[in-house]
LUMDO-166431 format. One line per field, with one value per residue: x, y, z of N, C-alpha, C, O in turn. Coordinates in Angstrom, 1 decimal, decimal comma. Example, Ala and Ser with C-alpha at 12.3 -4.5 7.8 and 13.67 -1.06 7.14 Angstrom:
n.X <- c(13,2|12,8) $
n.Y <- c(-5,7|-2,2) $
n.Z <- c(7,8|7,1) $
ca.X <- c(12,3|13,7) $
ca.Y <- c(-4,5|-1,1) $
ca.Z <- c(7,8|7,1) $
c.X <- c(13,2|12,9) $
c.Y <- c(-3,3|0,0) $
c.Z <- c(7,8|7,9) $
o.X <- c(14,2|13,4) $
o.Y <- c(-3,3|1,1) $
o.Z <- c(8,5|8,0) $
//
This chain:
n.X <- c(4,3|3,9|6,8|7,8|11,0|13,0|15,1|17,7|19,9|20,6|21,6|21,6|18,9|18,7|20,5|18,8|16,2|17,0|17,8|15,4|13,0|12,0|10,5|8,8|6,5|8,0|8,3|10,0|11,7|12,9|13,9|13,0|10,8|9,9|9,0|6,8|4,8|4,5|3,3|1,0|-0,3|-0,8|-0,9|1,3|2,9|5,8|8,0|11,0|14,0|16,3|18,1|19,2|18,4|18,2|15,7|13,4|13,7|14,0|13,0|11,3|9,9|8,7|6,9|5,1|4,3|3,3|1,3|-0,4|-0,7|-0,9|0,3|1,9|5,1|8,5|11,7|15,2|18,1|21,0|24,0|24,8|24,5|24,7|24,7|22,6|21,4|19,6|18,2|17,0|15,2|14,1|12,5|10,2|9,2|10,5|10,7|13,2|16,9|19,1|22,8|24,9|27,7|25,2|24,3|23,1|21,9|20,9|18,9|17,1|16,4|14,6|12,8|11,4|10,5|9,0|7,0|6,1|4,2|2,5|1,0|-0,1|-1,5|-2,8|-4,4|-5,7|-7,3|-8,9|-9,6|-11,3|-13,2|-14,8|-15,5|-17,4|-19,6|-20,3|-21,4|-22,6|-25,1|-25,5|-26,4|-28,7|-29,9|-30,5|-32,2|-34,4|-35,3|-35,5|-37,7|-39,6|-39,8|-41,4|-43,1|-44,2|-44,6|-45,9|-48,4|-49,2|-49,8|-52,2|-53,3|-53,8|-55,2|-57,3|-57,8|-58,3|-60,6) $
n.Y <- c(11,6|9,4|9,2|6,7|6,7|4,8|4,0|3,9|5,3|8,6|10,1|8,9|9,2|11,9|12,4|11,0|12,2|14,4|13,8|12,5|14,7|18,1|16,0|14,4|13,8|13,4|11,1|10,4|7,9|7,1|4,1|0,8|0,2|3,0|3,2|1,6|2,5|5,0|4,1|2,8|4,5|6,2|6,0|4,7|5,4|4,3|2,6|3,1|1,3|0,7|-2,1|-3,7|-3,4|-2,1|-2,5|-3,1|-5,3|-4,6|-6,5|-7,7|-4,8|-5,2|-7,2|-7,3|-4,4|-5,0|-7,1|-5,2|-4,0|-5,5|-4,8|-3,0|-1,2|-2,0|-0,4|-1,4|-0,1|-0,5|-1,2|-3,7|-5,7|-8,6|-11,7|-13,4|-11,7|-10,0|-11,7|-12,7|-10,4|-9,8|-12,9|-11,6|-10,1|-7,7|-4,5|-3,7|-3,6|-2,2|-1,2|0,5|2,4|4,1|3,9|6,6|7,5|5,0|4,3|6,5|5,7|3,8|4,6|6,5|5,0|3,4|5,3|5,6|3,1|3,6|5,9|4,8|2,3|4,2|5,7|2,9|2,6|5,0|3,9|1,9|2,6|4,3|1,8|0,5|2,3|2,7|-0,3|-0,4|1,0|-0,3|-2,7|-1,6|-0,9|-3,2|-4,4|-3,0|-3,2|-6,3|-6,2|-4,8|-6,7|-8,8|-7,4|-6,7|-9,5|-10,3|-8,9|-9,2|-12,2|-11,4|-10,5|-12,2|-14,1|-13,1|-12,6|-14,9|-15,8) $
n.Z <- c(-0,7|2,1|4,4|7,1|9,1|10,8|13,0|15,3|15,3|15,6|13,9|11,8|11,0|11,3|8,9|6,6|6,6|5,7|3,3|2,4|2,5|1,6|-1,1|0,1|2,9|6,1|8,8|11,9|13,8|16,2|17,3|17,2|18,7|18,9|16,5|15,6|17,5|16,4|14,0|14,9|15,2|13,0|9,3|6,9|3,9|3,0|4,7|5,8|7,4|9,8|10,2|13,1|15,4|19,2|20,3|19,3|16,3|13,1|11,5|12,9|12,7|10,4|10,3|11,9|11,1|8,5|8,8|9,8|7,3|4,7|1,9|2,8|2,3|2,6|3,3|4,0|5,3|6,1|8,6|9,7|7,0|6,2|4,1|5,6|6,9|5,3|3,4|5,1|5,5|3,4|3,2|4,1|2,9|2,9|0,6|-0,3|0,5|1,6|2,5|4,4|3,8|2,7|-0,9|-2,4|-5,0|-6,4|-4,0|-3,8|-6,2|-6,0|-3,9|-5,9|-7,4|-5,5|-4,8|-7,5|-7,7|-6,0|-6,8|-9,4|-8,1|-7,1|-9,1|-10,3|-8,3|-8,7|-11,3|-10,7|-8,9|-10,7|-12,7|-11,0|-10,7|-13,1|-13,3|-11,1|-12,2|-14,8|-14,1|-12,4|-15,2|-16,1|-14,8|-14,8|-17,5|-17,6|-15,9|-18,0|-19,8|-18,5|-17,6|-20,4|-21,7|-19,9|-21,1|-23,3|-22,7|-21,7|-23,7|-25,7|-24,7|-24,3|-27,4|-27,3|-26,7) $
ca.X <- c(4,3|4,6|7,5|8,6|11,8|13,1|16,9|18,1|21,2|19,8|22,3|21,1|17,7|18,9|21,0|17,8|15,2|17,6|17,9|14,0|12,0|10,8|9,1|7,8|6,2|9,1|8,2|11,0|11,2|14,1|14,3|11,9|9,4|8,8|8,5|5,3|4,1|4,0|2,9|-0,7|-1,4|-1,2|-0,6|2,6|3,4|6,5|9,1|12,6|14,1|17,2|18,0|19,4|18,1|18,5|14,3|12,7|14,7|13,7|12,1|10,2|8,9|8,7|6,4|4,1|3,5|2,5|0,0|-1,8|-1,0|0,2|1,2|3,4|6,8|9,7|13,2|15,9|19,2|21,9|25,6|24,8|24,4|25,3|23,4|21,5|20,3|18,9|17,5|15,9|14,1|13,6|11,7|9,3|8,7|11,5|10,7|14,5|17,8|20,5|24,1|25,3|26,8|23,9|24,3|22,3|21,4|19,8|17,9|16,5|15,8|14,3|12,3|10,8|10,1|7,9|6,0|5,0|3,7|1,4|0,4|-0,7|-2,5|-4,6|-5,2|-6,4|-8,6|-9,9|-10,7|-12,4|-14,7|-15,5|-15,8|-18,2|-20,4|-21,3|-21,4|-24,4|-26,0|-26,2|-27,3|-30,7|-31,0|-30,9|-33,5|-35,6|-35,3|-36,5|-39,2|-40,0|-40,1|-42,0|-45,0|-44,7|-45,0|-47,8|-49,7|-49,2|-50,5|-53,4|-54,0|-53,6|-56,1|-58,7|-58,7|-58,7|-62,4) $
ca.Y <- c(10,2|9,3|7,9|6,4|6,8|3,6|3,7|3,8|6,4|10,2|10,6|8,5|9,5|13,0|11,5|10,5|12,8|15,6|13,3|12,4|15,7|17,5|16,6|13,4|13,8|12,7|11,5|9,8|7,3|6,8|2,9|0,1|0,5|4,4|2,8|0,5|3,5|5,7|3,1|2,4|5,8|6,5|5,0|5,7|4,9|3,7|2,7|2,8|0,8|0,0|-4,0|-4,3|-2,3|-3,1|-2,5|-4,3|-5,6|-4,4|-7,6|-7,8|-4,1|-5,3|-8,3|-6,7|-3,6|-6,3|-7,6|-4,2|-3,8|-6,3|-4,1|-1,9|-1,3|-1,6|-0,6|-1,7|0,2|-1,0|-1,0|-4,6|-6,2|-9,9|-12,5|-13,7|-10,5|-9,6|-13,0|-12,7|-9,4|-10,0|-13,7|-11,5|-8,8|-6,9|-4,6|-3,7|-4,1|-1,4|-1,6|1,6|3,7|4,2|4,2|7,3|7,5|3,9|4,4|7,2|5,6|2,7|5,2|6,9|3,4|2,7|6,6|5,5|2,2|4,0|6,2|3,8|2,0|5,6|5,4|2,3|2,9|5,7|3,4|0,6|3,2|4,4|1,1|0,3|2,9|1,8|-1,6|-0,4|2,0|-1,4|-3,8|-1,3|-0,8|-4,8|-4,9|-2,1|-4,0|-7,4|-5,9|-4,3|-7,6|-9,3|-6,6|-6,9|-11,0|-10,9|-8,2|-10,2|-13,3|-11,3|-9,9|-13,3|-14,9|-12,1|-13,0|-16,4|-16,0) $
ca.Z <- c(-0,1|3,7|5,2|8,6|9,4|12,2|13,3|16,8|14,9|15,5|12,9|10,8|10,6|10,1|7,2|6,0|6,8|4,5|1,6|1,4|2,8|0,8|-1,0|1,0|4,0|6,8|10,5|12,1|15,2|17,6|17,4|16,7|19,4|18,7|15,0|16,0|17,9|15,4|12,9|15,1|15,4|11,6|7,9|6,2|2,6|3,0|5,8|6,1|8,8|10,3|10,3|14,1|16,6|20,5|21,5|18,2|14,8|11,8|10,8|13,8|12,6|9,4|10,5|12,3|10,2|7,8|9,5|10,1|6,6|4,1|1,0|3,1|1,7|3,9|2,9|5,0|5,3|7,8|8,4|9,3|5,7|5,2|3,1|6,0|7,1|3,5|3,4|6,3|5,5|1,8|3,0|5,4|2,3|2,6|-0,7|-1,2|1,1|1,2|3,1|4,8|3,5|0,9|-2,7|-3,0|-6,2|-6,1|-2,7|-4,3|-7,7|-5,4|-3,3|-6,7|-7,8|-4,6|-5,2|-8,6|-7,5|-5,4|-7,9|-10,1|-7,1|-6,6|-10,4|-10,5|-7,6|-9,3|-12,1|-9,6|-8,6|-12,2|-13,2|-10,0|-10,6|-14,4|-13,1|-10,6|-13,2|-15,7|-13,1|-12,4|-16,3|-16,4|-13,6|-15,5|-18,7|-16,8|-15,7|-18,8|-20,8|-17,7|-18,5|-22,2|-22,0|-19,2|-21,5|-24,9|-23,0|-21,6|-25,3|-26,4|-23,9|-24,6|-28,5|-28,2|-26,0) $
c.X <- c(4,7|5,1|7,5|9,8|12,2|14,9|16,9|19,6|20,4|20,6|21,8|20,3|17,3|19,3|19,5|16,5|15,1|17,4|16,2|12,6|12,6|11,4|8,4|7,9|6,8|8,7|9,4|11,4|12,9|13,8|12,8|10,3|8,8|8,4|7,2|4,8|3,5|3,5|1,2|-0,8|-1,6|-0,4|0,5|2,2|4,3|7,4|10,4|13,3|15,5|17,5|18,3|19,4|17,9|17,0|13,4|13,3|13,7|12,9|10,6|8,8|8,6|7,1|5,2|3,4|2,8|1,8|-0,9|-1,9|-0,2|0,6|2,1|4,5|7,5|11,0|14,0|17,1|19,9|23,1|25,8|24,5|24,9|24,0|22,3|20,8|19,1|18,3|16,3|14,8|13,4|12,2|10,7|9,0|9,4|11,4|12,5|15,5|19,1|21,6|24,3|26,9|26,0|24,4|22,7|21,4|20,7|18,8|17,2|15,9|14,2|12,2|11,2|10,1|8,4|6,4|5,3|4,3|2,3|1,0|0,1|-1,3|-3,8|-5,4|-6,0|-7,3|-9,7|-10,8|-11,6|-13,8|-15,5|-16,1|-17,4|-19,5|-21,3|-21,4|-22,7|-25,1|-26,5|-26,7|-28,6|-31,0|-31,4|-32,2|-34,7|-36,4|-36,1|-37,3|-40,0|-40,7|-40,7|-42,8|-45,1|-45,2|-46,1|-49,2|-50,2|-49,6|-51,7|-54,3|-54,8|-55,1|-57,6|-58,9|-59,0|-60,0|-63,1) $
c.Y <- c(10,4|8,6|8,0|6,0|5,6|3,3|4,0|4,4|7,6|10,2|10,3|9,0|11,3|13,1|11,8|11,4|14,0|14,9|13,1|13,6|17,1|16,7|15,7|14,5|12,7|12,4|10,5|9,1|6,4|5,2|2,0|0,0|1,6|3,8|2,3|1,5|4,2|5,2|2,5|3,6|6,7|5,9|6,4|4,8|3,5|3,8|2,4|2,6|0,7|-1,6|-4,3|-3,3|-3,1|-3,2|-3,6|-4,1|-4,7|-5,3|-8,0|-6,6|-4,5|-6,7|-7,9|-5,5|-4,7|-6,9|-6,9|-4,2|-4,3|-5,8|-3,4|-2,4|-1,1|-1,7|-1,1|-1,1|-0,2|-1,3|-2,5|-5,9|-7,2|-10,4|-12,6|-12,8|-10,2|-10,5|-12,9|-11,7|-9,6|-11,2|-12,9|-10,7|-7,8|-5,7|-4,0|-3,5|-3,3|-1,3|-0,1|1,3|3,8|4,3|5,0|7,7|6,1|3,9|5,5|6,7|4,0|3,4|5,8|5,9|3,5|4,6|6,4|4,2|2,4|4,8|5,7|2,8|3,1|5,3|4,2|2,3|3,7|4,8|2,5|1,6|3,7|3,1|0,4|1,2|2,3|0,7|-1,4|0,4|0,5|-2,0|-2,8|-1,2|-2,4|-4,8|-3,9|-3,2|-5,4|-6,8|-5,7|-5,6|-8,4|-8,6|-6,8|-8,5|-11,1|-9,6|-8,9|-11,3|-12,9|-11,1|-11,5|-14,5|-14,4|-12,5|-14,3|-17,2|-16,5) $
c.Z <- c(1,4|4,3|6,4|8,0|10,8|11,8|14,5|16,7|15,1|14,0|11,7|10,1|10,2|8,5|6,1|5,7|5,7|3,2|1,1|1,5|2,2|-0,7|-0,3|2,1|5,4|8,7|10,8|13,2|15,8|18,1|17,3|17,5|19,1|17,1|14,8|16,8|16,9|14,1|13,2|15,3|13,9|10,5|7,6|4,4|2,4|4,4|5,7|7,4|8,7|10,4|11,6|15,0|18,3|20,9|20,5|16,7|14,1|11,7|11,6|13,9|11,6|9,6|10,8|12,0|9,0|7,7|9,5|8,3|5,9|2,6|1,5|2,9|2,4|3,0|3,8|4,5|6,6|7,5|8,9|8,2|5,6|4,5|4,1|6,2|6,4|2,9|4,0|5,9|4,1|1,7|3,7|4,6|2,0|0,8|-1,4|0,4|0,9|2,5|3,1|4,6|2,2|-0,2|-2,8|-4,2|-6,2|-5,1|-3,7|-5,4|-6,8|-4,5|-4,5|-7,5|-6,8|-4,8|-5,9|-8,9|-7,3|-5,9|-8,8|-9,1|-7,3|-7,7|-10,7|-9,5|-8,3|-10,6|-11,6|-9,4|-9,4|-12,4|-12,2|-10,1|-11,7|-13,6|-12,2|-11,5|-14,6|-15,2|-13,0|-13,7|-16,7|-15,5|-14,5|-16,7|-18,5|-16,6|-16,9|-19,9|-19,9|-18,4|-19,9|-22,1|-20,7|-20,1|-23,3|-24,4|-22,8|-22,8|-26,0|-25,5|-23,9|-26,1|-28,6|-27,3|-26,8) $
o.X <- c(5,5|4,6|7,2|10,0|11,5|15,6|15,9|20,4|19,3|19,9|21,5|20,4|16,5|18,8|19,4|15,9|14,2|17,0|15,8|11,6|13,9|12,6|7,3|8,7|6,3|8,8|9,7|11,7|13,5|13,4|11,7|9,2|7,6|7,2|6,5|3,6|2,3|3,5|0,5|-2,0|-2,5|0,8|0,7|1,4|4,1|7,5|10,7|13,2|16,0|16,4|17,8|20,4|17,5|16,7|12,8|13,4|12,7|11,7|9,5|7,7|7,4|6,4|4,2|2,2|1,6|1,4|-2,0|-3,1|1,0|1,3|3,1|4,9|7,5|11,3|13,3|17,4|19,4|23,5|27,0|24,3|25,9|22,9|21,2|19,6|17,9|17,8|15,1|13,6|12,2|11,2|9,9|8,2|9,1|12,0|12,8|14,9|20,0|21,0|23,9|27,4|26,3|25,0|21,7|20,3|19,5|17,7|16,6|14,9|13,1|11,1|10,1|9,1|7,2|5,2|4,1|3,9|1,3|-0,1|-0,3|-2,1|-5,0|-6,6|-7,1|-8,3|-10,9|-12,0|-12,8|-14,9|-16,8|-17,4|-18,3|-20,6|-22,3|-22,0|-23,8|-26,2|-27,6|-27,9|-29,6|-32,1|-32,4|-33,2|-35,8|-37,6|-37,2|-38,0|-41,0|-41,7|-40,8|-43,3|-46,2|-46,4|-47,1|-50,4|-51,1|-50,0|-52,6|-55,5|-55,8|-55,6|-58,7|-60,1|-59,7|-60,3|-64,3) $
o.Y <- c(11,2|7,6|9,0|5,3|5,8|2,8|4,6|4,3|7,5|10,4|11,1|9,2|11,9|13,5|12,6|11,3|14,4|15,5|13,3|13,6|17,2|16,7|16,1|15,4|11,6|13,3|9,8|10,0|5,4|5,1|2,6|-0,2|1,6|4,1|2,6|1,3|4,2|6,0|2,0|3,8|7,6|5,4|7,6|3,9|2,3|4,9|1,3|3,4|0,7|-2,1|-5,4|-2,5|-4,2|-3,9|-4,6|-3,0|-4,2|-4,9|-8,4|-6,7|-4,3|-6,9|-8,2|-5,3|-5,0|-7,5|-7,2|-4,3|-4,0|-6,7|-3,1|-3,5|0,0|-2,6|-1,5|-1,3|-0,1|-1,8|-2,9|-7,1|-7,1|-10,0|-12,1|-12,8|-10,1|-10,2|-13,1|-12,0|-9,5|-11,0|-13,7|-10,0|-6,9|-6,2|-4,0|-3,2|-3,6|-1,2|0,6|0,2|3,6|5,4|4,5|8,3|6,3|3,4|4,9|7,2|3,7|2,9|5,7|6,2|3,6|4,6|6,6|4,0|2,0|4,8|6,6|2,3|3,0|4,9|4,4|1,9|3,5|4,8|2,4|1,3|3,8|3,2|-0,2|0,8|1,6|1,3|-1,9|0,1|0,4|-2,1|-3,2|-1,5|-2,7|-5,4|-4,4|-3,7|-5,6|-7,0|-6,4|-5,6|-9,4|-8,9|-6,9|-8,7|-11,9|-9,5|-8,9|-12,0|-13,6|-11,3|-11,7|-15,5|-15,0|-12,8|-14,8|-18,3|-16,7) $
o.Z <- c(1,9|4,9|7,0|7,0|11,8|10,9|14,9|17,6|14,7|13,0|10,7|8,9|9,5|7,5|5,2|4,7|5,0|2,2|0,0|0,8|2,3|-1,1|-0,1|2,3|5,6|9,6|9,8|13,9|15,6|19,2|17,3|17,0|19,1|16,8|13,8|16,7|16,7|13,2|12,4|15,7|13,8|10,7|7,8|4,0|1,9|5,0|5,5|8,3|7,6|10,8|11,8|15,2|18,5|21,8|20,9|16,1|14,5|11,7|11,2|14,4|11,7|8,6|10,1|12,3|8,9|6,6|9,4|7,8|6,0|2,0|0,9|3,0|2,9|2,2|4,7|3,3|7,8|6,4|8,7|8,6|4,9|4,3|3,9|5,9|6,7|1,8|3,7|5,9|3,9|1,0|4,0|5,2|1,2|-0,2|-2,6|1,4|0,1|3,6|2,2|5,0|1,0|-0,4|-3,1|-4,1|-5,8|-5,4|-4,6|-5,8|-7,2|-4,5|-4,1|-8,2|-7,2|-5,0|-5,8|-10,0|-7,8|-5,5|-9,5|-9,9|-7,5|-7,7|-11,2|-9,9|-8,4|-10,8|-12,1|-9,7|-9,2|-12,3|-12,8|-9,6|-11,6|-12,7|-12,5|-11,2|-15,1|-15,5|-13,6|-13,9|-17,4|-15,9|-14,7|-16,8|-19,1|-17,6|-17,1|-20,6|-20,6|-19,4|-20,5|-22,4|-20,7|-19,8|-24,1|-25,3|-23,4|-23,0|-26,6|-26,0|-23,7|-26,4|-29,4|-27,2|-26,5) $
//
């Protein structure tokens, strides 16, 4: 899986970088603008954000990845945690809300959560395109078929027009 990393802590995002790489795939972005940077120059999985950053919030990344792409999963970790905060990000999509310092074992169970989301996403794509294929392979044997019973009923009326000369 591939995350973004968004805090305006280095520390932090070392923190972070150690607990989820490997085996995800870890890029990491020095406050909310490099976050939106590195967010139009390529698709992540998942993001883990910071909630109050001085160049763009969390919510404000969270808003606007959303837009490019509205299943993206945003975590939010932050040492500022009240209700409204977690409100706030939760009403905008937020898909989970954790208070520094981490409860590791949950972020992680949270994180293994969102992996096999998207593995069962791929799977069901894979079946969309199975199911798409048959779905055009019946549609031409229906069109064959039509046809087939077109020529049988214009040669049974010609048959039928020739005995009854």
């Amino acid at each position: 899986m591939k995350i973004l990393l968004v805090d305006d802590n280095e520390e932090a995002l070392r923190s972070l970088e150690e607990l989820l790489s490997p085996p995800h795939t870890v890029v990491s972005a020095l406050g909310g603008a490099s976050g939106l940077e590195f967010s139009e120059a390529e698709d992540f999985d998942l993001v883990v954000t910071d909630y109050r950053m001085p160049d763009v919030t969390g919510v404000e990344l969270l808003v606007r990845l959303r837009a490019k792409q509205p299943d993206m999963r945003v975590i939010f970790v932050t040492g500022y945690a009240d209700v409204d905060n977690a409100i706030d990000a939760l009403n905008e999509g937020a898909y989970a809300f954790f208070r520094k310092p981490l409860n590791v074992p949950h972020f992680m169970e949270v994180v293994q959560r969102v992996a096999s989301e998207l593995a069962g996403d791929a799977v069901a794509c894979t079946h969309c395109a199975v199911l798409q294929r048959r779905h055009e392979r019946l549609e031409a044997a229906y069109g064959s078929l039509v046809e087939l019973v077109q020529r049988r009923s214009m040669d049974r009326a010609q048959r039928a027009e020739r005995q009854g000369r």
